[in-house]
TORKOL-4160 file (C-alpha; in steps of 0.2 Angstrom, whole numbers, padded with zeros to 4 digits, m for minus):
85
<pt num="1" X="0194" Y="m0503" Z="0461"/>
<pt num="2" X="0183" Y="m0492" Z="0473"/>
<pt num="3" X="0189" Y="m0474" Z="0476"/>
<pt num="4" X="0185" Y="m0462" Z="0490"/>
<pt num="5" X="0195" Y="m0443" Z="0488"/>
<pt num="6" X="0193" Y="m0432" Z="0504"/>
<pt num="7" X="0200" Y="m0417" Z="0511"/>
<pt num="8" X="0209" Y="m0418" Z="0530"/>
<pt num="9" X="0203" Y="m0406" Z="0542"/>
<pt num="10" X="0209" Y="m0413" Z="0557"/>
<pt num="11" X="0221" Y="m0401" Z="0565"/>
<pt num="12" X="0232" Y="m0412" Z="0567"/>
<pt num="13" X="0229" Y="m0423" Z="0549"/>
<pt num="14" X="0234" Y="m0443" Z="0550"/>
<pt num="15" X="0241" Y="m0444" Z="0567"/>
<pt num="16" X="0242" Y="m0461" Z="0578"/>
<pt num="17" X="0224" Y="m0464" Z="0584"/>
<pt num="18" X="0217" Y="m0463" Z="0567"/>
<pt num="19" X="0231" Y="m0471" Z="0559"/>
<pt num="20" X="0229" Y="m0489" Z="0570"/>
<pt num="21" X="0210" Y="m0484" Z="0568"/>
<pt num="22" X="0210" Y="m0487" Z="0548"/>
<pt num="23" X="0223" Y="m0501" Z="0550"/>
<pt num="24" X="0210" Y="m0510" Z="0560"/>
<pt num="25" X="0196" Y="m0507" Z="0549"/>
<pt num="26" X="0205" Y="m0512" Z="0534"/>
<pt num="27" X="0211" Y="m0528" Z="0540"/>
<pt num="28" X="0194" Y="m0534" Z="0541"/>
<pt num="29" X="0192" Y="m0534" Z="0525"/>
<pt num="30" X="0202" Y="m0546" Z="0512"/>
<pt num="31" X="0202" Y="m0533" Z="0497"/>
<pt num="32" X="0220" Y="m0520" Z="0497"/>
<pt num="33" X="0218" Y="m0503" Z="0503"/>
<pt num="34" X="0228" Y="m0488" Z="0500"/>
<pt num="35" X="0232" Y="m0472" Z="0505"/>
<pt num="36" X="0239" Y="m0460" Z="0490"/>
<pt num="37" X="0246" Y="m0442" Z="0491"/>
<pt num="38" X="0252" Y="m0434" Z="0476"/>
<pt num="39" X="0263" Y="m0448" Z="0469"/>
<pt num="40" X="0264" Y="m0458" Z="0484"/>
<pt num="41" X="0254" Y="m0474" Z="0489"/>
<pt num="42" X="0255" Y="m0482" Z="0504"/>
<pt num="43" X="0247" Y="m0499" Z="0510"/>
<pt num="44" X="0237" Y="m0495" Z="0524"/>
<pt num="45" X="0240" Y="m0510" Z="0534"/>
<pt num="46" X="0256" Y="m0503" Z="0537"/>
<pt num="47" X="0258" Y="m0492" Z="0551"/>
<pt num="48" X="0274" Y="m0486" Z="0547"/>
<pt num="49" X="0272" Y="m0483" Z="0530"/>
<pt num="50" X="0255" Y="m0474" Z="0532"/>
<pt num="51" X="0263" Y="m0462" Z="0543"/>
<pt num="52" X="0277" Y="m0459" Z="0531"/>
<pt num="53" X="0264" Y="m0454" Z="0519"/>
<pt num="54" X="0263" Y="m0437" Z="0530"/>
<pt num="55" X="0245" Y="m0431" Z="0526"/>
<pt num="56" X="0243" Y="m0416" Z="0536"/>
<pt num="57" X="0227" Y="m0402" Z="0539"/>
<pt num="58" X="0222" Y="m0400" Z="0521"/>
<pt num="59" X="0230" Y="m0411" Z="0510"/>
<pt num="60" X="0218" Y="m0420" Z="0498"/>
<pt num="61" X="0221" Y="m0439" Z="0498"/>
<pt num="62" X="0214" Y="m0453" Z="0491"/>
<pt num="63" X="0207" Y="m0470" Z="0497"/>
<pt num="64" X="0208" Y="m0484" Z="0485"/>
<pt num="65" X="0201" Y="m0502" Z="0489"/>
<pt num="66" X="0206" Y="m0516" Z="0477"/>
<pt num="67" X="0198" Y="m0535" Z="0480"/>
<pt num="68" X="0182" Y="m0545" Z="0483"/>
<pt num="69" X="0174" Y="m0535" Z="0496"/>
<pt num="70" X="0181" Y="m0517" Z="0488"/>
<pt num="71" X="0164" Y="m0511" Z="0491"/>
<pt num="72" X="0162" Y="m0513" Z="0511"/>
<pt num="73" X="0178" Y="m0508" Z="0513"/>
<pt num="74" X="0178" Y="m0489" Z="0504"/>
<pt num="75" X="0160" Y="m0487" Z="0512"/>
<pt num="76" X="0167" Y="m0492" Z="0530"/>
<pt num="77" X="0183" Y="m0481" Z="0527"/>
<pt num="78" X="0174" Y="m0467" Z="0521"/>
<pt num="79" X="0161" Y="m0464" Z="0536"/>
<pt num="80" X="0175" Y="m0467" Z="0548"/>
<pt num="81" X="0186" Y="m0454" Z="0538"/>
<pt num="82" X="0174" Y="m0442" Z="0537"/>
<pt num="83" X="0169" Y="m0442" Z="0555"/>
<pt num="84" X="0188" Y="m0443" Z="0561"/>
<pt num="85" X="0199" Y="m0433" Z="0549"/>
């Protein structure tokens, strides 16, 4: 399992756009890709589920990638999360 922690600073934290954004990103790849806040995980090839998740402006979350090509995928995550959220 690869891990990648980072804090939002969007203004407007995990909203639509970059929602479908990481959706798209992590069905390229075959590993399983979470979003966790506090207690809650969410698989992020589920839209509505993600959003439920309600990461806002300064919430810490968590990226985890579980699977064969783990490694691609937190790298790919983590540029796009950085550069987005």
């Amino acid at each position: 399992m690869r891990v990648f922690e980072y804090t939002l600073v969007n203004e407007y934290g995990l909203h639509a756009k970059p929602a479908v954004d990481l959706i798209r990103i992590a069905g390229k790849y075959r590993c399983k890709t979470f979003l966790v806040k506090e207690n809650r995980r969410a698989d992020i090839s589920k839209y509505f589920v993600l959003m439920a998740i309600g990461a806002r402006r300064g919430d810490t979350v968590r990226f985890e990638t579980e699977g064969p090509d783990e490694n691609a995928a937190i790298e790919e995550l983590a540029e796009y999360i950085k550069a987005n959220l």
